[in-house]
N, C-alpha and C positions, 0 to 999 in steps of 0.2 A: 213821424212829425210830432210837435209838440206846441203848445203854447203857453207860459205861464205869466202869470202877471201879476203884481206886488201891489197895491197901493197906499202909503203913509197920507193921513192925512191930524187935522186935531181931533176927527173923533177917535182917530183907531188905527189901526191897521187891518187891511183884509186882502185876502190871499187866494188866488183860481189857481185850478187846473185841469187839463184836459186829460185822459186816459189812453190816448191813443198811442201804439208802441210801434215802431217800422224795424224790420229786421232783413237781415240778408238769408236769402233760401236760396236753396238749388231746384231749378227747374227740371226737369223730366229729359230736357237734351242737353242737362247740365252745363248751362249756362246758371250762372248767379244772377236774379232779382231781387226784388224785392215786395215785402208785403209785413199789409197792416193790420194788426191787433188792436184790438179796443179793450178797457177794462185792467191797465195797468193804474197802479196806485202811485204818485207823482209828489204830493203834497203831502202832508203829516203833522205831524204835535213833537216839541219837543216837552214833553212832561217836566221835567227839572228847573226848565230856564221859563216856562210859559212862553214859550217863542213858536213861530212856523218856519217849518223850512221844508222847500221844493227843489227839485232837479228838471232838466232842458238838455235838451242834444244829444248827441251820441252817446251819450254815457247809460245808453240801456244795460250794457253788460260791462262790467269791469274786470282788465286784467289781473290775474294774481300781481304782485311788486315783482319788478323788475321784468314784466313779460311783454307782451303786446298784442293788438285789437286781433293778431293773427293767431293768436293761440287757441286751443283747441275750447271752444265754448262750454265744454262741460269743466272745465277746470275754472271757468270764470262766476264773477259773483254776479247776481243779479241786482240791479239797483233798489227795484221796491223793496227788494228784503234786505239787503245788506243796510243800508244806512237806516232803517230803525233799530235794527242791530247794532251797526257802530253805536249809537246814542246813548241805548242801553248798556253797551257792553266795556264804553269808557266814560261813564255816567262820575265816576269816582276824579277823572283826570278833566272837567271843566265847572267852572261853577258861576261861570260870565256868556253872552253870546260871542264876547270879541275870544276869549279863552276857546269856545267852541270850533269856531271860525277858522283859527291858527292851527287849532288841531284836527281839520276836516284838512287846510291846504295841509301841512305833511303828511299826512296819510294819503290823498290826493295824485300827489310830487310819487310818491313810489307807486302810483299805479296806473296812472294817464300816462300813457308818451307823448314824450314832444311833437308839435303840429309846428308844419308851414306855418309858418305867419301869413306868406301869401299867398295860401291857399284858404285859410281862416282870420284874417286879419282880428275877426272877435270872437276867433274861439271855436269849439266844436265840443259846449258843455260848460256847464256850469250845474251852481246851486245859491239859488236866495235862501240868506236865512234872516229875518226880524222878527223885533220883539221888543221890548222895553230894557232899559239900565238906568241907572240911579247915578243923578249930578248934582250934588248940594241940595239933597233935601227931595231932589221933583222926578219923577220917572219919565224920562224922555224915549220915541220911539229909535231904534236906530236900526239900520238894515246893512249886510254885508251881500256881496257877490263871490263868491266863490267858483272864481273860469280861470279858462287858459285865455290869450288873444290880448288885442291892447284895451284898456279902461277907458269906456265914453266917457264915465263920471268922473274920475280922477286922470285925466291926461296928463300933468304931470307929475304924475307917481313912477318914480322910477323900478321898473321891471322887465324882467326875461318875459318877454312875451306870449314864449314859447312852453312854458311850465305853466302850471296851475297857480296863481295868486290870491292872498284872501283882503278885497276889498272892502274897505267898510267906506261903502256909497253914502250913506246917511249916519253921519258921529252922535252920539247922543250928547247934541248942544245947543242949550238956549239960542244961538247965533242962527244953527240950521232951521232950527223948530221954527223961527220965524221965517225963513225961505219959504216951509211947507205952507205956510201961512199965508204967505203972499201968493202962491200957485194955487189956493185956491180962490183968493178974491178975484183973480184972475180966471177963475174962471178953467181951471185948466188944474188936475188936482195931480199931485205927485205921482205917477205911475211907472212902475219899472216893468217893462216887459221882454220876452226872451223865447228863444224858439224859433219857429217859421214866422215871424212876424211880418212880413211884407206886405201882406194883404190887410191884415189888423192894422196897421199903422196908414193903411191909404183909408180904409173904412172909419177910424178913429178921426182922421181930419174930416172927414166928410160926414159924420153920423152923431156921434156922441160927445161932442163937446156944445154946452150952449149957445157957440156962437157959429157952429156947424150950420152948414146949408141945410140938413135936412131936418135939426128942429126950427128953423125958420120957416120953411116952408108948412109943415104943420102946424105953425104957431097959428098962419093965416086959416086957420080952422078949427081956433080955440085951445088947441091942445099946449101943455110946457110942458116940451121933453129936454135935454133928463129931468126929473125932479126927485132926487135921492136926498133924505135927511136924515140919514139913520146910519149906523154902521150896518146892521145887519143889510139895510136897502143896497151899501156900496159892495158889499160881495156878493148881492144877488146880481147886482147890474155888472160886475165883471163876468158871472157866469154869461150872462145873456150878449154880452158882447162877444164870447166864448164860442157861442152859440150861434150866434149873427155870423163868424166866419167860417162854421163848423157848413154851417148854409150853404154859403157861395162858395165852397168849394165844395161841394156836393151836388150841386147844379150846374157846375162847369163843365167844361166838357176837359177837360185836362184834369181834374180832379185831383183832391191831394187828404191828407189821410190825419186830419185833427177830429176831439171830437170825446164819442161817446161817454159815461159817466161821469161828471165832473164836479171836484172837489171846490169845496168854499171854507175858509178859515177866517174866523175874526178876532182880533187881541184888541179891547178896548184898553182905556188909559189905568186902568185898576185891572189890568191882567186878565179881566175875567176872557174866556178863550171861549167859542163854541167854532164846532166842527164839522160837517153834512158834507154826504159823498150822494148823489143820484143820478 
């Protein structure tokens, strides 16, 4: 299982991840289950573009081109090592994030196979990449998705649903930067998120946003929660949100497998980038 989650705002952008890796294994009366790894590496630096960019879903192990999730797993690439590889190793062939982007989806395209749609309507993998570009003078944030499945953000972008596409969710344009803008006077700050998110997304209405029942409730006891003003504060409070459903699903009785070391990344408006994994 995975969680990861993006969030653009005007101070910055700041970027979680959890560590946790689910795989297929053979049981002892050879039946296939499954089980969970903690301590995989999800999130990263892109050094050249000062950008972040994470992976989600299945894409633990990738097919050599032209193969498939059935092929023999020692022939396949492992994710945390491969894509800081690719990075480096076609560091010469991008010099933009959107250049990045286009050249993650075709390398992508020959190595994901096509999915159901209706069996993943959104997908079965992805990767967020953001970071800043340059629009008449101003460095704007902007963020791609990089999945299979149909686009919540751009719904009418016309696509095979069924391939890998490289979305740019967030363009770097004065136009959007005031959207980010308004989501957060609202009270409600731009946040992309991806993975097992179902539980994060009933706990996020219910917890973490200022107009959530449960910092009203503690209000009546003096407390204001959230209270983040800082970028580095907003990638601590996504760990900790991180954490909050590492929780409840750790104390459930159905149990599900997010979690252990997790990464925080932050890109303010002048690029400067810091990075922490614990």
């Amino acid at each position: 299982m995975t969680l990861i989650l993006t969030e653009v705002s005007s101070l910055g952008i700041a970027m979680a991840a959890d560590s946790a890796m689910t795989i297929d294994v053979r049981k002892p009366d050879g039946t296939i289950g499954d089980k969970v790894y903690y301590g995989a590496q999800k999130l990263f630096i892109v050094p050249k573009l000062r950008a972040g960019i994470a992976y989600w879903g299945c894409w633990v192990y990738l097919p050599q081109p032209d193969s498939d999730w059935n092929s023999d797993k020692e022939s396949q690439d492992l994710m945390e090592l491969w894509l800081p590889q690719f990075l480096q190793s076609n560091k010469d062939q991008y010099n933009s994030i959107a250049e990045l982007a286009q050249l993650l989806e075709t390398e992508l395209r020959r190595r994901v196979p096509k999915i159901n749609v209706e069996d993943y309507p959104l997908g079965d993998g992805g990767i967020h990449l953001a970071g800043y570009e340059s629009l008449n003078g101003q460095r704007l944030p902007t963020f791609w998705h990089i999945h299979n499945g149909k686009s919540q953000a751009l719904p009418m972008k016309s696509l095979d649903p069924a391939i890998v596409n490289a979305n740019n969710d967030i363009p770097p344009t004065e136009e959007y930067f005031k959207i980010i803008q308004l989501f957060e006077a609202l009270g409600r700050p731009l946040t992309i998120r991806n993975g097992d998110i179902d539980a994060y997304v009933a706990l996020y209405d219910l917890l973490f946003t200022e107009k959530s029942e449960f910092p009203k409730i503690i209000k009546t006891i003096g407390y204001t929660f959230p209270h983040v003003t800082t970028l580095e504060d907003k990638a601590k409070f996504l760990k900790f949100q991180i954490q909050t459903v590492e929780g409840i699903y750790k104390f459930s009785k159905e149990g599900r497998g997010i979690g252990g070391p997790i990464t925080i990344l932050t890109i303010s408006p002048s690029e400067i980038i810091s990075y922490l994994r614990e």
